[in-house]
N, C-alpha and C positions, 0 to 999 in steps of 0.2 A: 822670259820677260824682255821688253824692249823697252830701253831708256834710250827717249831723245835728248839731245843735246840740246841745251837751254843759251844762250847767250845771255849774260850776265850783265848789265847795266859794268861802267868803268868809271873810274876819275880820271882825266885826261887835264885836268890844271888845277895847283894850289896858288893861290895868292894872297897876302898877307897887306893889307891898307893900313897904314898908320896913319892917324890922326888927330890932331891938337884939339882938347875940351876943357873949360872951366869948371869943375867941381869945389865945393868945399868940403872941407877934412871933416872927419869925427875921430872924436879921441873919447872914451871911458861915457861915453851918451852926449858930448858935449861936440856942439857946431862949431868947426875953428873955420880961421880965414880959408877964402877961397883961391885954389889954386890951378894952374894949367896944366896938366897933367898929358902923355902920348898913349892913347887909345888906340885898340888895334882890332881890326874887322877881318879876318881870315876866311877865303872863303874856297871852296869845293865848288870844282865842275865836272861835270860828266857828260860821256859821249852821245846820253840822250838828253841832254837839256839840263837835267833836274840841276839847282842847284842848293849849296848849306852854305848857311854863316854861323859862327859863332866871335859872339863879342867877347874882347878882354882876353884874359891870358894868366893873369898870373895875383897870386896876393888875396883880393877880394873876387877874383872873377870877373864878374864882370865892370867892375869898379878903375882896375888896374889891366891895361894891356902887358901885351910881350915886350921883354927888353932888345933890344939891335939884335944881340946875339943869338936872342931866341928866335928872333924874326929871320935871321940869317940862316938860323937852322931849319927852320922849316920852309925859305926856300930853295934852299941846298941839299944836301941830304936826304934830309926828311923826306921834301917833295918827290925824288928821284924814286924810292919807295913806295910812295900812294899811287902814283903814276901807273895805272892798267890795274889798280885793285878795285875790286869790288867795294861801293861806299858803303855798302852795311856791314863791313867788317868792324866796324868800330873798338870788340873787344881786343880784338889783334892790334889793331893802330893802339889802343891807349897801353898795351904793352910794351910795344916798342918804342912809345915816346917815355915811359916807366923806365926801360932796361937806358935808351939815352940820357935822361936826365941821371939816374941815381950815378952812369957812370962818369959823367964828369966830375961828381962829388967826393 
């Protein structure tokens, strides 16, 4: 058998956007006042182009972004680790953010 070597698509940059949006609360099905809240747009690049967002972070999902820290964390860290992986890894990345989060708790 001969297996060629495939070159693998890479992440080559995480960045993390915050920014300011006016939503109103819900509490128990009921509309409360409306408030400002930091929303955050996180995004994947890779060395062919392709790129991924995902909104929000944390709480409601997409409702609630990342707090400072998390956003610190995943440009620090975190990032340094996605850097040259393959983006279809997804089930590995959401381990590894699993094993980070559970152990600061």
């Amino acid at each position: 058998m001969n297996y060629m070597s495939e070159e693998k698509m890479k992440i080559v940059d995480l960045q993390v956007i915050p920014f300011r949006v006016r939503r109103n609360t819900y509490h128990n099905g009921q509309i409360g006042p409306e408030v400002e809240v930091v929303q955050t747009l996180t995004k994947i690049i890779t060395d062919e182009g392709a790129e991924g967002y995902y909104l929000g972070g944390r709480g409601h999902g997409d409702q609630d972004g990342l707090l400072a820290d998390q956003r610190n964390a995943l440009r620090g860290h975190l990032r340094s680790m996605l850097i040259g992986q393959d983006p279809f890894d997804r089930e590995k990345f959401w381990h590894w953010f699993w094993v980070s989060t559970w152990m600061k708790t």
